[in-house]
C-alpha positions as protocol buffer text, in pm:
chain_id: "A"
residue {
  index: 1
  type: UNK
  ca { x: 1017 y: -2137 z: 1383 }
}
residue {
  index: 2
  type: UNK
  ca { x: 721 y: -1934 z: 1204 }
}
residue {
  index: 3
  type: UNK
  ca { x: 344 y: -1995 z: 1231 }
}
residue {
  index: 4
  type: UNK
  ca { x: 166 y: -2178 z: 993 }
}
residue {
  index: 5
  type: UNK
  ca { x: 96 y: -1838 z: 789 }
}
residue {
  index: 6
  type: UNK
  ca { x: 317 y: -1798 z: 477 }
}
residue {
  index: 7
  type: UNK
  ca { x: 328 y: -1410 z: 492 }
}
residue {
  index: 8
  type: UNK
  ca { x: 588 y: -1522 z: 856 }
}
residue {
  index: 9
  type: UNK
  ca { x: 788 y: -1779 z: 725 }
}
residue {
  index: 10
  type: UNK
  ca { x: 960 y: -1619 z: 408 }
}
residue {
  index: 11
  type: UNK
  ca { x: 1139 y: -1364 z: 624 }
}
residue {
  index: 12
  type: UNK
  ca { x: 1220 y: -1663 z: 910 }
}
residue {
  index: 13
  type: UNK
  ca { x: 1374 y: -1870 z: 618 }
}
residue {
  index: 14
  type: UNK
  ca { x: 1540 y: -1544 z: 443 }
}
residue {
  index: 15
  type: UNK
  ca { x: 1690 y: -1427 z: 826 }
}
residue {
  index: 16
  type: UNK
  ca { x: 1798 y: -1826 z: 864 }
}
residue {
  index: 17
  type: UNK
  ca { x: 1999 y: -1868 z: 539 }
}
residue {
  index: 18
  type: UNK
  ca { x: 2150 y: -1494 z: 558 }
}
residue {
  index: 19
  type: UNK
  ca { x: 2284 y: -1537 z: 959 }
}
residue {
  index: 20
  type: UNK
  ca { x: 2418 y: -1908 z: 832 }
}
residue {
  index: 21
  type: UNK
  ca { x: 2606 y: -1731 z: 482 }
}
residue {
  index: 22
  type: UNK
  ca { x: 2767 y: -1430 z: 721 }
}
residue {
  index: 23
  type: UNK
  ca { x: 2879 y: -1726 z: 1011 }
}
residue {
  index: 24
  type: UNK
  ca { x: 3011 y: -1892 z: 679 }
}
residue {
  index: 25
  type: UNK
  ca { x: 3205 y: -1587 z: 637 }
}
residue {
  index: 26
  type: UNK
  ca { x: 3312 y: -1550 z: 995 }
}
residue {
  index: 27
  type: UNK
  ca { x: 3151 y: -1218 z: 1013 }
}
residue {
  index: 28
  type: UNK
  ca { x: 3058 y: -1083 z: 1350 }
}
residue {
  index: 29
  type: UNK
  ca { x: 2712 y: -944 z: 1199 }
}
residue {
  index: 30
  type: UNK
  ca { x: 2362 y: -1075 z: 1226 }
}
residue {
  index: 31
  type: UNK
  ca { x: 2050 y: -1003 z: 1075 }
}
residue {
  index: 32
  type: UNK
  ca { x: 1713 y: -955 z: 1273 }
}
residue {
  index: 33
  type: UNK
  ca { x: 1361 y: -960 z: 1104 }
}
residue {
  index: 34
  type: UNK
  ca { x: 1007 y: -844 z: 1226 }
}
residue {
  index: 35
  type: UNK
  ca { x: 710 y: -953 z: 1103 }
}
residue {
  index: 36
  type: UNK
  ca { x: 531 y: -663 z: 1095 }
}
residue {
  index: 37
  type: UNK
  ca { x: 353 y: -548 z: 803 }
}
residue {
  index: 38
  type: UNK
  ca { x: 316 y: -204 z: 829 }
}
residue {
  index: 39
  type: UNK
  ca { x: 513 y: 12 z: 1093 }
}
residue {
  index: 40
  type: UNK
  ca { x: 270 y: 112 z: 1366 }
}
residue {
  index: 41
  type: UNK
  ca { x: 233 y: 452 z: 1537 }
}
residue {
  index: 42
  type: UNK
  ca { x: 41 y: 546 z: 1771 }
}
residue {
  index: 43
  type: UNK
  ca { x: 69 y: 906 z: 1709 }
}
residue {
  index: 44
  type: UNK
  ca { x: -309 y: 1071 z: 1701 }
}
residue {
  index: 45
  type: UNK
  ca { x: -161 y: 1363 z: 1479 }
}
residue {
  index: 46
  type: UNK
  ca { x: -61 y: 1165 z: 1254 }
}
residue {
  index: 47
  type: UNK
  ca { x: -364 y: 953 z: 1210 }
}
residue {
  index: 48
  type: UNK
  ca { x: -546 y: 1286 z: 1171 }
}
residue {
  index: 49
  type: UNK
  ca { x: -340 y: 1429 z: 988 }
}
residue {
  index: 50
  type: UNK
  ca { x: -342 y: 1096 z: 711 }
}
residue {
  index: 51
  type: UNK
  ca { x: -706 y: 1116 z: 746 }
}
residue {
  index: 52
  type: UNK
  ca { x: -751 y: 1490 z: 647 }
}
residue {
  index: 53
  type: UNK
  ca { x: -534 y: 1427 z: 327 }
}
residue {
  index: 54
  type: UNK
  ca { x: -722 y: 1131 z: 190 }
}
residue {
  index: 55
  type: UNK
  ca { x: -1062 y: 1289 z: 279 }
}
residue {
  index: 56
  type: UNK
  ca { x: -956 y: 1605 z: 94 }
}
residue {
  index: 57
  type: UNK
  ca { x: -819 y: 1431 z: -195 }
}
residue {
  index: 58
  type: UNK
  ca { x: -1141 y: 1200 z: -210 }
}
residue {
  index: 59
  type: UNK
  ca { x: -1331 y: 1525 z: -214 }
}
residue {
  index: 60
  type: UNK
  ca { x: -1156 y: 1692 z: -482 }
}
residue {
  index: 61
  type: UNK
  ca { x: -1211 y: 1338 z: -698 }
}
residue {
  index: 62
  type: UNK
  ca { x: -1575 y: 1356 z: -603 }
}
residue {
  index: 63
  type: UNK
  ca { x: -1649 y: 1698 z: -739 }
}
residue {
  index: 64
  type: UNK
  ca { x: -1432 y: 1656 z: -1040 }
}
residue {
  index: 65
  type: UNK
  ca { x: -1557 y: 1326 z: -1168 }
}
residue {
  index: 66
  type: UNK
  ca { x: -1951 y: 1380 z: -1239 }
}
residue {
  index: 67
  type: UNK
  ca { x: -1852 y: 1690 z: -1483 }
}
residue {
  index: 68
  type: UNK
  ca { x: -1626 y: 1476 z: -1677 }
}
residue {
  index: 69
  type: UNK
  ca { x: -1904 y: 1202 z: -1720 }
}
residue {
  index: 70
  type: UNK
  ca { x: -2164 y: 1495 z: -1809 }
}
residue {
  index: 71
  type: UNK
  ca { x: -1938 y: 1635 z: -2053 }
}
residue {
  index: 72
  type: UNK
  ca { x: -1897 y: 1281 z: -2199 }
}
residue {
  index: 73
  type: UNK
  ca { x: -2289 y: 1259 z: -2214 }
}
residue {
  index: 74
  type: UNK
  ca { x: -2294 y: 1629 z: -2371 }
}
residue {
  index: 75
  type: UNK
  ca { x: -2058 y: 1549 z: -2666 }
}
residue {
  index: 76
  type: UNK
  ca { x: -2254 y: 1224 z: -2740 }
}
residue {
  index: 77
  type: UNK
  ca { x: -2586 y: 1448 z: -2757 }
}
residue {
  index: 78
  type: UNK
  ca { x: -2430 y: 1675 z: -2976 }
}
residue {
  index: 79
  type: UNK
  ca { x: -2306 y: 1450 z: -3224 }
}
residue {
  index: 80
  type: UNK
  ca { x: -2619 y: 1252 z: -3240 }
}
residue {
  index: 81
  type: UNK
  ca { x: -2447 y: 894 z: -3161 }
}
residue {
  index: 82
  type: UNK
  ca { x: -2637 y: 628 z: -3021 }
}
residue {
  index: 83
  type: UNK
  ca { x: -2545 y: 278 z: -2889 }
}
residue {
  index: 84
  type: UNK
  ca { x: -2640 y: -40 z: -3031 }
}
């Protein structure tokens, strides 16, 4: 019913025991499951598109981290503290 991988067989077992409660209930529904784990698109916008927004967001951490350590380094200096 589900490969040997545990990420597959919760979902099996969950879609199992919900289609037997509903045909205990004599309900004309019934569940279906995928084991996917991410939905897949093949669109190349959006794949650009999600690529352009991390890179700029990785870019705007880049340039605003160093300052903040060089400031850190700055207010130690002027303070005189040292480490043990």
């Amino acid at each position: 019913m589900c490969s040997p991988e545990p990420v597959n067989c919760f979902p099996v077992l969950v879609n199992i025991l919900s289609n037997t409660f509903l045909r205990l209930l004599n309900s004309t529904a019934r569940l279906r499951i995928w084991s996917d784990l991410f939905y897949s698109v093949e669109s190349p916008d959006l794949k650009n598109y999600i690529f352009f927004c991390l890179f700029t967001f990785l870019l705007i951490l880049a340039a605003g981290l160093p300052p903040l350590f060089a400031m850190s380094s700055v207010e130690d200096y002027k303070v005189k503290s040292t480490s043990c």
